[in-house]
Every structure is written in structure tokens, then in C-alpha cells.
N, C-alpha and C positions, 0 to 999 in steps of 0.2 A: 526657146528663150536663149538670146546670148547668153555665155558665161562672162563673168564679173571678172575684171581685169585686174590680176595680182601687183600690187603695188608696192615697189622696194624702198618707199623713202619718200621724206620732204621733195625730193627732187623730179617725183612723178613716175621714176621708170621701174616696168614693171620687170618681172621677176624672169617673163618668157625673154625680155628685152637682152637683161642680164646673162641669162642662158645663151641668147645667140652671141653675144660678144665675146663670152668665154670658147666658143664653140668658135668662131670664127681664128681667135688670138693663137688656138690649140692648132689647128690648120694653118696657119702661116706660122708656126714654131716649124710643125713637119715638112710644110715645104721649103723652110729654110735650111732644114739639115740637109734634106736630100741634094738642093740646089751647090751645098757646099760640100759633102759627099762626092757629087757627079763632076765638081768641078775643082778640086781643093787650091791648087797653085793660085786661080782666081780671088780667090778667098783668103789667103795665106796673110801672116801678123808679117807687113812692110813688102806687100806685092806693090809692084808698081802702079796699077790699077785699083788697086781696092774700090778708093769710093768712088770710082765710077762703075764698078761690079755690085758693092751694094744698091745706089742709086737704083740702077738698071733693071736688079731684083726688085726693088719697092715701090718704085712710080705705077708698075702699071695693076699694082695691088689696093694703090689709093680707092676708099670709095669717093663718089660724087657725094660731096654734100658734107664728108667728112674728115677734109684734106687734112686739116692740122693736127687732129687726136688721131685718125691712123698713118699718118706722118708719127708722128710721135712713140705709139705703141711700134710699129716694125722697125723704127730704129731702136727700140730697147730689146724685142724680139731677136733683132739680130747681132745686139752686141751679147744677151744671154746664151745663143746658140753658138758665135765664134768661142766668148770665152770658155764653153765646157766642148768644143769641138778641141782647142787645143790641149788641155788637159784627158783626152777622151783615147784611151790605151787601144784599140779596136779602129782604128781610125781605114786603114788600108783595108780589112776585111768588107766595112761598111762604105767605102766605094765602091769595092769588087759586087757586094750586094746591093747596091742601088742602081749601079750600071748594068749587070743582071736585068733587074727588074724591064731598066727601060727598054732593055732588047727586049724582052717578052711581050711587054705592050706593044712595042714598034713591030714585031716577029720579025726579025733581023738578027744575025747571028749565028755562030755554028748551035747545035742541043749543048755545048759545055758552057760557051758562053750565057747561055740564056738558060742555064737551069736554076732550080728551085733552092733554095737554103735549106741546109738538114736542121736535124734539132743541136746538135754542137756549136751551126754556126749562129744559129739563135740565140743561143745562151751566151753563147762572146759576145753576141749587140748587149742583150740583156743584163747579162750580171754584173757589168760596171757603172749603169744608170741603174738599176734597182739594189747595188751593194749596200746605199747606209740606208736603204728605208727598214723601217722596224718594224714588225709583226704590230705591234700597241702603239700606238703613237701615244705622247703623256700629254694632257688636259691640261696647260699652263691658261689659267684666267687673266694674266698681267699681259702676256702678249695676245691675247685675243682682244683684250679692251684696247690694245695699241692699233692692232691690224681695223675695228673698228670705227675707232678716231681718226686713222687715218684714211680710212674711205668715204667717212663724213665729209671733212678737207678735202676731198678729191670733188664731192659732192656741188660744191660752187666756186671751184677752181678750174681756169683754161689751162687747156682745149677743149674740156668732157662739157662747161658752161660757163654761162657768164655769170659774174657776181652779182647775184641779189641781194637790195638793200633790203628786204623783207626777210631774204632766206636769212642774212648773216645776223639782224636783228633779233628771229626767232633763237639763232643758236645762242647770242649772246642773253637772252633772256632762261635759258637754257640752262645754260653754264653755272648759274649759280647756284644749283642743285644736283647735278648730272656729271660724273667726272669726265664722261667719254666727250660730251659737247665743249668743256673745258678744253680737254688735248686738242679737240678738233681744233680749236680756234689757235691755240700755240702751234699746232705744225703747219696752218695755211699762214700765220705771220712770221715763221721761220720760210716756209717756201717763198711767199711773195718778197720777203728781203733776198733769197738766195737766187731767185728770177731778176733780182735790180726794176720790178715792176711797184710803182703805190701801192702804197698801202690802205684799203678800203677805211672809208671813218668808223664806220660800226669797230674794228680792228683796230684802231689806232685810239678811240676811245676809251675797249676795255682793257688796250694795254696799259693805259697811262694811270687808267682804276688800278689796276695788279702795282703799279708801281708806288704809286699813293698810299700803299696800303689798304686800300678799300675794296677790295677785292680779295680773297684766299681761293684756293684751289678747294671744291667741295672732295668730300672723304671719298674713296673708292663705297659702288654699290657691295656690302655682304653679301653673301650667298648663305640662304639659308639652312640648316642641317638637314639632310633627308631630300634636297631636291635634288631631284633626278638632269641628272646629267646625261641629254644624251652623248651614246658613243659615238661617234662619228670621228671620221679619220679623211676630210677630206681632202689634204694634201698628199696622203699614203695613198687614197682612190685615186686622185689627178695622174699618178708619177705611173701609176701601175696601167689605168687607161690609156697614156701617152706611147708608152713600153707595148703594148698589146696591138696599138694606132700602129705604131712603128713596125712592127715584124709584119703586121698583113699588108701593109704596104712593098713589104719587102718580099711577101710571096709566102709569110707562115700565116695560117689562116689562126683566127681568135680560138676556134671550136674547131678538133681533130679526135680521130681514132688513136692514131698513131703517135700524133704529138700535134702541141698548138701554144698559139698565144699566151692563152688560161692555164697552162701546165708551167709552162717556162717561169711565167710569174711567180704562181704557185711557190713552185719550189724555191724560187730566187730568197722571194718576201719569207719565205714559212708561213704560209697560211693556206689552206685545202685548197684546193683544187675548185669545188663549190663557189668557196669564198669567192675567189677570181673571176667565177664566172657570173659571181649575183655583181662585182662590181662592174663586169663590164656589161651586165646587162642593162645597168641604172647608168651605163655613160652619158659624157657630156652632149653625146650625138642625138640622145631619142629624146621621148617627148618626157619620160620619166625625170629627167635634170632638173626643169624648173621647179615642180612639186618638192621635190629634195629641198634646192634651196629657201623656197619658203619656210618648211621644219628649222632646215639650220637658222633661218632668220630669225624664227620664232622662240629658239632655246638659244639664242646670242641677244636678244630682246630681253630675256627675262633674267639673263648674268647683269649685261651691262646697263638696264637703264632701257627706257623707251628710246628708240632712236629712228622712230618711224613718226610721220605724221600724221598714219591713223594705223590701224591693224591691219594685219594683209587680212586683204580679201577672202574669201573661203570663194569654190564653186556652186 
């Protein structure tokens, strides 16, 4: 029997779907660094070429079928990656070891050119991208109800889709009980003003409610005493798998005797060595990602408010 297709939302897409995007976004992060590593003058804030170097890089990264949302995404990809490449203290060493690398793959070069990174120089990529992450990350419920609403929004806003008069109807039927369906609709009609694009009527309806008075903002959901929160840290996971992505590309492998990925981290983060290696073994890359996000969906479900339009799926 097929298995039952995890479902992320009114907007149909599933959980595996969400997974590959993340996974694919995470992959053109790294090969934007390397590509600006390998070439930096290219890259550089007021080269003369710029945007025709990033151009160059991003056209032939488009998929078919989804010009204008990964149009969209690599051009935010890669203003993320310039702006912490210039702030990025490590900069010449992590040329030195990406042009490394390519000799290796290419086998080209004298053995000095194309040697391995020790663990020192691991740690120089490393401990300036993993310096502010925190052993705990702290549970703030006000900005997960935002980062929520704000995906809702995202939900029936171009490029990701087109507005549905049914979808924006169900959220505005929503909204008057639900604080997260409420934001939602405030930050897609702060977006569509800041795009200079119409404003949908479902939208322009229940602004003119909010302004009549006839409308309030429903209370934030409570969280009840005693429920279990899970822990999860998946911004501190993201930043540490990214970090671990990066040095085995660079020729330190995740898993060593000697030294590795999972130790670098480790010690960078404060957190064992185990730890590092149970996060990268649930990375973005295996099949274990999706299952993850459903849990998180299902204890962000039960903070903020139903925000699915039916339960995710089970196997």
C-alpha cells in the first residue's frame, strides 16, 4: 500500500516537498559561497561586473517550471551570502581552501596545492560562523507565532502562488478567532502595498472591517501549564549542518578518528560530540528531515492555533 502523503497546509504541499526546498536552498547557499570564495574580485561590493557575475551564477541554476520563485530565492541567497562574506574574518584562508579542493577534484596541482585542511584550519572556517550560536536556544512563543504568520502569507503570495479567492476567504473567516490567521492577513496586505501590486477584495474588505471598528485582533492562543514543549533547536541544527556541509566539501570529512566535522562543531557549539553527530545524522540531506518537520509542525500547531487544513497525515 502507498504511504499517505504528509500534508503541510491549506496550500496542499507536502512535508517531503518542504524538505526538498529546504534542501535544495541549503545547496545553492554552499555553492554560492564556494563560487565567491573561488572567485572573490568577481564578487567584490562595486566590481565592475557584479551583476553580470551574479546573473551568470543564477540563470543556469533556474529550475523549468519555476522561474520566478527561484529567481527570487537565489537572488536573496546570494545577497545573504555576499553580505556575511564581507563581514566573514577568514575570508583568504577559505579561498585558499576551496581552490584546494578544486585542484583535488580537477587532480591538478603541485601535493601542496591540493592538500587536505588540518583541523586548525577547520576551525578558522568554523568558529566565526558557529561563534553566536548557543548551546540552548531560548523558546520565544511571540516570534514563532510571527515566523508562522508569516509563512501562512507566504502561503498565497507570488511567486510560491497565486491568490485564492477561497484560500484568502478561508483565512479571513479564520482570523476572527486565530491570532496567527489575523497576522497573516496584516503582513500579505503590508507586502502587496510594498510590491505597488492590488490589493485582493477578500484583503481590502477585512481591512476596511479593522478600520470601522468591526473587527479586533483575536487574543493570542495560551499555552497551557504543563504542556510539553518540545525542545527543538532547529535554527542551532540548520547553522551546525551548514558548518559540517561546508568543511566536507572543503575536504574535512563529517565522521573522523582524528578529527572531523562533528568534533569542530562540537566543540565550537559546546555541546558533545554525540550531540553533533545525532544532528547531522537527522540532516536536511536524508530521508529522516521530513518526519522531523512534521513533529515540529505538530507542536507549532498546538502553540499557535490550527493552521493546517486538516492534520498531517500519519504513515
Amino acid at each position: 500500500m502507498a504511504k499517505k502523503k504528509e500534508q503541510a497546509g491549506s496550500s496542499q504541499i507536502s512535508f517531503g516537498d518542504v524538505a526538498k526546498l529546504i534542501r535544495w536552498v541549503m545547496d545553492m547557499h554552499l555553492d554560492f559561497i564556494e563560487a565567491v570564495a573561488s572567485d572573490p574580485q568577481a564578487f567584490a561590493l562595486g566590481a565592475p561586473g557584479l551583476d553580470e557575475a551574479l546573473e551568470r551564477w543564477r540563470n543556469p541554476r533556474v529550475r523549468k517550471g519555476r522561474e520566478e520563485a527561484d529567481t527570487m530565492l537565489l537572488t536573496l541567497t546570494q545577497e545573504v551570502v555576499l553580505e556575511w562574506w564581507r563581514g566573514f574574518p577568514q575570508c583568504d584562508l577559505l579561498t585558499s581552501l576551496v581552490r584546494r579542493a578544486k585542484r583535488r577534484r580537477a587532480k591538478c596541482g603541485t601535493p601542496n596545492q591540493r592538500r587536505l585542511p588540518d583541523q586548525k584550519e577547520g576551525r578558522q572556517i568554523a568558529r566565526p560562523i558557529l561563534g553566536g550560536v548557543v548551546k540552548k536556544s531560548q523558546f520565544s512563543f511571540s516570534q514563532e507565532a510571527e515566523a508562522v504568520a508569516a509563512r501562512l502569507a507566504e502561503h498565497h503570495m507570488p511567486p510560491f502562488t497565486e491568490c485564492s479567492s477561497a484560500t484568502l476567504s478561508d483565512y479571513v473567516r479564520r482570523s476572527s478567532g486565530n491570532r496567527t490567521y489575523f497576522d497573516a492577513l496584516e503582513f500579505s496586505f503590508e507586502e502587496f502595498n510594498r510590491r505597488g501590486m492590488p490589493i485582493p477584495c477578500e484583503i481590502a474588505e477585512w481591512r476596511q472591517q479593522i478600520a470601522a471598528g468591526e473587527r479586533q485582533p483575536p487574543s493570542m492562543k495560551r499555552i497551557s501549564r504543563g504542556r510539553q514543549r518540545i525542545a527543538i533547536h532547529p535554527v542551532r541544527d540548520l547553522q551546525i549542518q551548514l558548518v559540517i556541509k561546508l568543511l566536507d566539501r572543503l575536504g574535512i570529512p563529517p565522521r573522523g578518528r582524528d578529527f572531523s566535522g562533528c568534533r569542530i562543531a562540537a566543540e565550537i557549539v559546546g555541546v558533545s560530540e554525540d550531540t553533533a553527530e545525532r544532528i547531522w545524522k537527522h540532516r536536511i540531506w536524508t530521508p529522516h528531515f521530513a518526519p522531523i518537520l512534521r513533529e515540529h509542525s505538530k507542536a507549532i500547531a498546538q502553540r499557535t492555533g490550527p493552521f493546517h487544513s486538516s492534520p498531517a497525515s500519519e504513515h
